[in-house]
C-alpha positions in Angstrom: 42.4 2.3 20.9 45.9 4.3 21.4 45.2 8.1 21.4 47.5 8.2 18.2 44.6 5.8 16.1 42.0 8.6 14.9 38.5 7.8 15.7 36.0 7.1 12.9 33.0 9.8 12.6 31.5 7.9 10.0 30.0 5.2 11.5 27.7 4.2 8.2 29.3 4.7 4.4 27.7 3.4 1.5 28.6 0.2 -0.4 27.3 -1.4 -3.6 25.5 -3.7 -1.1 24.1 -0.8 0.8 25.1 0.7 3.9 27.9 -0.7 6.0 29.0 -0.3 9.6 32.7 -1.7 9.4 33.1 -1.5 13.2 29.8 -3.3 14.0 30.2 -5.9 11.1 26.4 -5.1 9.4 24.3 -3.8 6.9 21.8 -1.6 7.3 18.8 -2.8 4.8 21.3 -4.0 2.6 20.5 -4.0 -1.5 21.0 -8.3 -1.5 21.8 -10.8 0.3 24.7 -10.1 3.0 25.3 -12.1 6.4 24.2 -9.9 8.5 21.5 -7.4 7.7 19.9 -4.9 10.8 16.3 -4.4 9.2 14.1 -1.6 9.1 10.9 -3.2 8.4 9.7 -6.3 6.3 9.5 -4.6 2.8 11.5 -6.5 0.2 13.2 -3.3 -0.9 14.5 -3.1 3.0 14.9 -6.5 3.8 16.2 -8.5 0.8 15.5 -12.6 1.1 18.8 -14.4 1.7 20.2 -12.9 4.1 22.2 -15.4 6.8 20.9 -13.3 9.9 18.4 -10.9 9.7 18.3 -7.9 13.1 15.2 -6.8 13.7 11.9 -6.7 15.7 9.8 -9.6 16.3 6.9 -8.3 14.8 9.1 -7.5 11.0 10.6 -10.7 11.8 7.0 -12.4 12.0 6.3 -10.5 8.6 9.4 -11.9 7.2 8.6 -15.5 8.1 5.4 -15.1 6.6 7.2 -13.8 3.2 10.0 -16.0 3.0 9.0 -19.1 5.2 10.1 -20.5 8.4 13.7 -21.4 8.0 15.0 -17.3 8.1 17.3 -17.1 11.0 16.8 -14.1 13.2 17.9 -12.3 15.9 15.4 -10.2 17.3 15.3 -6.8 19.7 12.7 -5.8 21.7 12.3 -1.6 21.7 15.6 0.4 23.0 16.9 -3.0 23.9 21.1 -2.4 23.5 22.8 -4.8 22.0 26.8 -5.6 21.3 27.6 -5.7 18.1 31.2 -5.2 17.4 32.8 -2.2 18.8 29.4 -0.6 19.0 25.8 -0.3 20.6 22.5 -0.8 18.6 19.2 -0.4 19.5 16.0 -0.6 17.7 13.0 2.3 18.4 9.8 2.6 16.7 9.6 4.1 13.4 5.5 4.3 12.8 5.9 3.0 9.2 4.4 -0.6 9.1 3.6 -3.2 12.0 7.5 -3.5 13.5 9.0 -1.1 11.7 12.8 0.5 13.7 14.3 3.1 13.6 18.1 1.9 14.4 20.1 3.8 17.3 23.8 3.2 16.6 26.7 4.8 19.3 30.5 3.6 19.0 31.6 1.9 22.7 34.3 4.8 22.6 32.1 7.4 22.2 31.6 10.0 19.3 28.5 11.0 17.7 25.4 8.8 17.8 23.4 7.9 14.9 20.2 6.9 13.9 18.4 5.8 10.6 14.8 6.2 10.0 14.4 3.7 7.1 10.9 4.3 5.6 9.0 6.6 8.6 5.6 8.7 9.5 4.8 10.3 12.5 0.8 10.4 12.0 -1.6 8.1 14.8 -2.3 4.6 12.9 -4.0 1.8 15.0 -1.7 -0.8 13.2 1.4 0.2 14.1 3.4 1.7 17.3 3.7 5.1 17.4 6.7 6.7 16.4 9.4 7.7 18.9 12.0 10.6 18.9 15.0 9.4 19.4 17.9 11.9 20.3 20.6 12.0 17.8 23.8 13.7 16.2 23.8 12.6 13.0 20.1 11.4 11.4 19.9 9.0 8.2 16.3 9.6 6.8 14.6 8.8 3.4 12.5 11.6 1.9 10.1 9.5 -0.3 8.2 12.6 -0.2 10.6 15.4 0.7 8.5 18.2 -1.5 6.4 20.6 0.1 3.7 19.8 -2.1 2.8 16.4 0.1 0.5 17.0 2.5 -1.7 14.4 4.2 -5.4 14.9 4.6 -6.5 13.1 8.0 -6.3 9.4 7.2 -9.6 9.3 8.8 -11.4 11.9 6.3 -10.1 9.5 4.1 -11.0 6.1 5.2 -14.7 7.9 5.4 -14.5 8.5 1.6 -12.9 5.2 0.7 -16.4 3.9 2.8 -18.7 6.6 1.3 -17.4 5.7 -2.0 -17.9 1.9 -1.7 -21.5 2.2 -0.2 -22.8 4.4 -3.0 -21.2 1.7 -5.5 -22.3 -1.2 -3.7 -26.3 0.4 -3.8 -25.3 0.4 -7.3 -24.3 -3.6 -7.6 -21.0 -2.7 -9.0 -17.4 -4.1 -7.3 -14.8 -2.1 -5.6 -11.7 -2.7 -6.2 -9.0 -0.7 -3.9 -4.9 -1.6 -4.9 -2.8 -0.8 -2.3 1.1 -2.4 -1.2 0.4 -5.9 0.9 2.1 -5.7 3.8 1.2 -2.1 5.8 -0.8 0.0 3.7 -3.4 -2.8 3.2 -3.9 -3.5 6.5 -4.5 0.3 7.5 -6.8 0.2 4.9 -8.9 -2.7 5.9 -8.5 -1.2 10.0 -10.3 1.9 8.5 -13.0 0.0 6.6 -16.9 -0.7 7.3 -17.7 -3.9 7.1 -21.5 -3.3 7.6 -21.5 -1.9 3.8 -21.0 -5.8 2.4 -18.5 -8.3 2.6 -14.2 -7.6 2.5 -12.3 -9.4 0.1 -8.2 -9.5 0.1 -6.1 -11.3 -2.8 -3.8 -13.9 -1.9 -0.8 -11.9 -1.4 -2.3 -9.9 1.7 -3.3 -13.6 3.5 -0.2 -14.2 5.5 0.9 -10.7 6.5 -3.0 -9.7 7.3 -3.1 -12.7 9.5 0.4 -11.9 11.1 -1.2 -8.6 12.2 -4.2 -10.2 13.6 -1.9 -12.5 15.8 -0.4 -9.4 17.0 -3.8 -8.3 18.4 -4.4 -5.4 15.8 -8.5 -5.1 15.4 -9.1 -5.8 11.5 -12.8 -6.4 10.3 -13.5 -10.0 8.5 -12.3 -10.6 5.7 -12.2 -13.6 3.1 -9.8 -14.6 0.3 -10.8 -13.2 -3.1 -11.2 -15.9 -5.5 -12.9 -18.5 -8.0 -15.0 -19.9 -5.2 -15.7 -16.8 -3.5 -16.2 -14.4 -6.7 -20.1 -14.7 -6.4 -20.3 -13.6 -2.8 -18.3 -10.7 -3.8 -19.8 -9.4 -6.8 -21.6 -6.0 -6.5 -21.8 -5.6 -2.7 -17.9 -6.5 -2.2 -14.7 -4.2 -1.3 -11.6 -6.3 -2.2 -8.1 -4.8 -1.7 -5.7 -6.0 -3.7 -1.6 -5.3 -4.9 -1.2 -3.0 -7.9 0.2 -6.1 -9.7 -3.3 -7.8 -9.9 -4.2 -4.5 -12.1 -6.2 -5.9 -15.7 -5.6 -9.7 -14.7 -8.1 -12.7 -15.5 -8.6 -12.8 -11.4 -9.9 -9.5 -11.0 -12.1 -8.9 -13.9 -14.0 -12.5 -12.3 -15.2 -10.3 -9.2 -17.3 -8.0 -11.3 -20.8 -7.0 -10.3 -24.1 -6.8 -11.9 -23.0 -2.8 -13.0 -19.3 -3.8 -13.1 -16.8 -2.5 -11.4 -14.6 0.6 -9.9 -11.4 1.2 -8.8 -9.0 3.0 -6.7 -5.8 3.1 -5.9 -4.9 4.4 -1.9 -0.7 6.0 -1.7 0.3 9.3 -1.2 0.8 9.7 -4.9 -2.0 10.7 -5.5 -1.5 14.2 -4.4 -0.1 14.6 -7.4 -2.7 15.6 -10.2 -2.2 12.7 -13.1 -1.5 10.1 -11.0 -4.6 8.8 -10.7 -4.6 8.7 -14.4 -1.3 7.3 -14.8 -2.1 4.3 -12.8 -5.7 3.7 -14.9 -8.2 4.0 -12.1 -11.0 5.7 -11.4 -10.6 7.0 -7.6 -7.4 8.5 -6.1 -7.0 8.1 -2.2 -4.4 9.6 -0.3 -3.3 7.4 1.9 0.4 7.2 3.2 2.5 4.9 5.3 5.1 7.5 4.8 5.8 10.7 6.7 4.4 13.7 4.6 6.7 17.5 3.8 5.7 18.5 7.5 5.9 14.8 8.8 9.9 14.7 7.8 10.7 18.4 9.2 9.2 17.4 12.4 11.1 14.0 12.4 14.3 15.9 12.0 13.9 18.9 14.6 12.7 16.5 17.0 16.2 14.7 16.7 18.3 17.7 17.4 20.4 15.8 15.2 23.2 18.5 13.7 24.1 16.4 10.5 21.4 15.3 8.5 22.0 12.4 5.2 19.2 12.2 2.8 18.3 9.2 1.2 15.5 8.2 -1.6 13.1 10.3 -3.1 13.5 13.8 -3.4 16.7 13.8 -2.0 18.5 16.7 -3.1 15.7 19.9 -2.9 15.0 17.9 0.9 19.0 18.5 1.7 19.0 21.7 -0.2 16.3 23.1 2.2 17.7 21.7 5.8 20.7 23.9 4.8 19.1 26.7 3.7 16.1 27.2 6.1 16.9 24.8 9.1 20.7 25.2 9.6 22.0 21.8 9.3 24.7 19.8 7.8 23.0 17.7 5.5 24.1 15.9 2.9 22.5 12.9 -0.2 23.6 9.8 0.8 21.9 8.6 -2.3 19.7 5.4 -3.0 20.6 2.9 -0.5 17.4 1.1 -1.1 17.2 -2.4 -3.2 14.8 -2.7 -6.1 11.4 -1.9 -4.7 9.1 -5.0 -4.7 5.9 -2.4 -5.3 6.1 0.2 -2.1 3.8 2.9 -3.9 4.0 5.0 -0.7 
C-alpha cells in the first residue's frame, strides 16, 4: 500500500447482512445466508443456515452439523490458531458462552488497531464449556444482552441445588417437572448440574443431537432419555424433563403429567426481572445464564484494555452511556447485528 492510500481503522462496519470485514472478504455472524460467514457459536441467530463456508471451531461446527446436517462446508480453527484471510489475520479464542463458542481476534497484515468481537459471552466457571479467555485488544465489539446493573447472577451452583431441591420435593409428591430452557447450551448446563438419583431425566427431541454432540466431546452429562409417547409412563411423577420454550401448552407435554400433575419452570437470566416468571406462565423462575451478567461484561471489557468499545444487542445504549461516563472509553452502539433469534432466552 503506497504511503499516499490512507489505512482503514475500521476494520468491521455494519451491513444489512451484518457485519462486514471488506479487506478480509467475511461476515461476522451474518443476519442470512452470505458465502463466507466467521461464527461465533452455533445459535441460529449467529450462525444463519446457508451459508457457503462457515469459520469456526470444531466443536460449533459439530453443533452445526447436528442442526443443519452433514453437507455444511466448514473451515475450522483450533484456539489462537492464525489464519490468512485477505489482507488480514484471524484467530478464534474462547468466549465461555456455549460448547465452542469464539471470540474472533482480527489484526490488518499492515498493522493498525486490533479488534476483537465477543459475540454472545460469560466469564463465570461452567463444566460444559472452555473457560473464557482475555484477549488483548484496541477496539472490542461486545453484545450487552444484559448490560443493566440490575443483572446479577446468583452462583449457578446455588441454583442447580434449587432446581434439584425443587424437583425432589415434587417428585415425593408424584407430580412432573417440567424445566424450558434454549436447546443447544443452556440445556446441557442444566442437565450437567442435575441429580439423577431423584428419578429419571427426560429431554424433548430438539435437545437429542446437540446433547449427544456434547457427550462426544467428553463433557459428563447424567442419563437421559427422549421424552415421548413411549416413554411418557416412566416419566410421570418422578420425572425432570427439560424441554425448549416452544413445547410450552402443546399435546406432547401435557402427556408427561404425573399422578398430582405437573410444575414448571423456566431457567434464563430473565428471571431477575420480577414479572417474568409470570410473563412466561410458569410456576418457578431460575436464574440461570449462558450470558455474562452487569459485572460479567465490565470485567470482559477492562480485561481487554481495549480503548474503543461498540455495543451491540440488548441494552445497548445505557451499557455505552456508562463506559463513557464511568470507565473512560470510546464507546459507541453498533446496533443489532444479530439475525432473528431462533429462541436464545439468555
Amino acid at each position: 500500500m503506497s504511503s499516499s492510500t490512507p489505512i482503514p481503522t475500521d476494520l468491521l462496519v455494519p451491513t444489512a447482512k451484518g457485519l462486514y470485514c471488506e479487506r478480509g472478504g467475511f461476515f461476522i455472524d451474518p443476519r442470512r445466508p452470505v458465502a463466507r460467514a466467521i461464527t461465533t457459536h452455533a445459535h441460529t441467530d449467529h450462525a444463519p443456515p446457508g451459508c457457503d463456508q462457515y469459520v469456526c471451531t470444531p466443536r460449533t461446527a459439530d453443533l452445526i452439523r447436528s442442526r443443519y446436517g452433514p453437507e455444511q462446508n466448514f473451515l475450522t480453527l483450533e484456539w489462537g490458531t492464525q489464519h490468512q484471510f485477505g489482507e488480514v489475520m484471524v484467530s478464534l479464542h474462547p468466549a465461555g458462552h456455549i460448547m465452542g463458542s469464539a471470540q474472533i481476534r482480527i489484526e490488518a497484515l499492515d498493522g493498525g488497531p486490533v479488534w476483537v468481537v465477543t459475540g454472545d459471552c460469560k466469564d463465570d466457571d461452567d463444566p460444559t464449556t472452555e473457560a473464557f479467555e482475555s484477549v488483548p485488544c484496541d477496539v472490542l465489539i461486545i453484545e450487552s444482552t444484559f448490560g443493566l446493573p440490575i443483572y446479577h447472577w446468583p452462583e449457578p451452583e446455588t441454583v442447580l441445588s434449587q432446581i434439584n431441591d425443587w424437583w425432589a420435593t415434587n417428585a415425593d409428591q408424584e407430580r412432573t417437572c417440567v424445566v424450558m430452557t434454549y436447546a443447544v447450551g443452556k440445556a446441557q448446563r442444566l442437565l450437567a448440574g442435575l441429580d439423577p438419583n431423584i428419578g429419571p431425566i427426560g429431554i424433548h427431541g430438539a435437545l437429542v443431537g446437540p446433547t449427544e454432540v456434547y457427550r462426544a466431546a467428553g463433557i459428563e452429562l447424567p442419563e437421559t432419555i427422549r421424552a415421548g409417547r413411549d416413554t411418557a409412563t416412566e416419566l410421570q411423577g418422578r420425572g425432570i424433563i427439560v424441554c425448549p420454550p416452544s413445547a410450552a401448552g402443546t399435546p406432547w407435554i401435557r402427556r408427561f403429567s404425573g399422578k398430582d400433575g405437573m410444575e414448571t419452570a423456566f431457567a434464563s437470566g430473565w428471571m431477575a426481572v420480577r414479572g417474568r416468571q409470570r410473563w412466561r406462565g410458569v410456576d418457578r423462575g431460575f436464574i440461570l445464564s449462558d450470558h455474562a451478567d452487569w459485572n460479567g461484561l465490565l470485567n470482559i471489557v477492562r480485561n481487554s484494555k481495549a480503548k474503543r468499545v461498540g455495543v451491540t444487542h440488548g441494552s445497548t445504549e445505557a451499557f455505552s452511556r456508562y463506559l463513557q461516563e464511568f470507565e473512560g472509553l470510546e464507546s459507541f452502539v453498533l446496533g443489532d447485528q444479530r439475525a432473528t433469534s431462533d429462541g436464545d432466552d439468555g
